[in-house]
C-alpha positions as CSV (number, residue, x, y, z in Angstrom):
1,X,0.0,0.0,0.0
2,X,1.3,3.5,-0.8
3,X,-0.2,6.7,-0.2
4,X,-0.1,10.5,-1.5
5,X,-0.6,13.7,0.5
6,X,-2.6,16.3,-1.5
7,X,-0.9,19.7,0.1
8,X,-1.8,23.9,-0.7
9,X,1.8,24.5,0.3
10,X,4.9,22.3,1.0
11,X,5.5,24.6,4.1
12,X,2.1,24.8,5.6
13,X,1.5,21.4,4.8
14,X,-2.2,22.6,4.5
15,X,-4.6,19.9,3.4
16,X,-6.1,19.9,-0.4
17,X,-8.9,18.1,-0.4
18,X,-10.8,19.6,-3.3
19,X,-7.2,18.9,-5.7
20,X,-7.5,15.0,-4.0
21,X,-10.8,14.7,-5.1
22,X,-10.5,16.0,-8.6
23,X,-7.3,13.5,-9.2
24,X,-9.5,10.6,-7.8
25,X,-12.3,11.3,-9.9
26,X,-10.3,12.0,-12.9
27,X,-8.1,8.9,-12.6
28,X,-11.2,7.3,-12.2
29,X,-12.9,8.8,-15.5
30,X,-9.5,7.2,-17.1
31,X,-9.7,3.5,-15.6
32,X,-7.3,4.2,-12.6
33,X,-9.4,3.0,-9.2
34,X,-7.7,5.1,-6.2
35,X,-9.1,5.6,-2.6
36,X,-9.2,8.5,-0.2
37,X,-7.3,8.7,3.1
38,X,-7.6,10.9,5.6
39,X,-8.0,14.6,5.3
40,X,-5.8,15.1,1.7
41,X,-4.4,11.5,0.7
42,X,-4.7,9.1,-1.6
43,X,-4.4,5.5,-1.0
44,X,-2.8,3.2,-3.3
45,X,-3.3,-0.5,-3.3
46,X,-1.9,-2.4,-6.1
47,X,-2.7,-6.3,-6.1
48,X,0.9,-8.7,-5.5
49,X,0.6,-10.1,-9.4
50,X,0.5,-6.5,-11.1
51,X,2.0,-7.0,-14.4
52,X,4.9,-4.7,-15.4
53,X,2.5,-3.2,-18.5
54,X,-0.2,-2.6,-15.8
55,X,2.4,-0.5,-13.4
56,X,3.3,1.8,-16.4
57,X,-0.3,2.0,-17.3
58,X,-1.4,3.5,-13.7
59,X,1.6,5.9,-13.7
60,X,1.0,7.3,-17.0
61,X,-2.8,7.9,-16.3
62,X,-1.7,10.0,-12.9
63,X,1.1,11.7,-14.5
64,X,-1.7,12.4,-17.3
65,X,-4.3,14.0,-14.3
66,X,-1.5,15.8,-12.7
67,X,0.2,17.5,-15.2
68,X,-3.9,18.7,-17.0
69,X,-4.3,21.9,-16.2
70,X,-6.9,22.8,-12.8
């Protein structure tokens, strides 16, 4: 299991729950399943017998939603 914090600022380390929920539901609109944690995370939990392909497929659909403009 991995997570990602959603954060306003990297000093304040102020939640950003509205920017969590838009990559959630976006990487969900692309066929990327990912679950919220806590106040700003994002919980990923990737079965043991992920294929290689299947790894590269889930980073390149959240590299997609996080580099789309807000």
């Amino acid at each position: 299991m991995l997570g990602i914090e959603f954060v306003q600022d990297r000093e304040t380390k102020e939640p950003a729950r509205e920017a969590r929920d838009r990559f959630i539901r976006e990487c969900f609109e692309h066929g990327l399943l990912t679950l919220g944690a806590g106040p700003s995370s994002v919980r990923l939990a990737p079965p043991l017998i992920l294929a290689d392909e299947q790894i590269d497929m889930g980073l390149s659909i959240m590299e997609e939603v996080l580099s789309a403009p807000s």
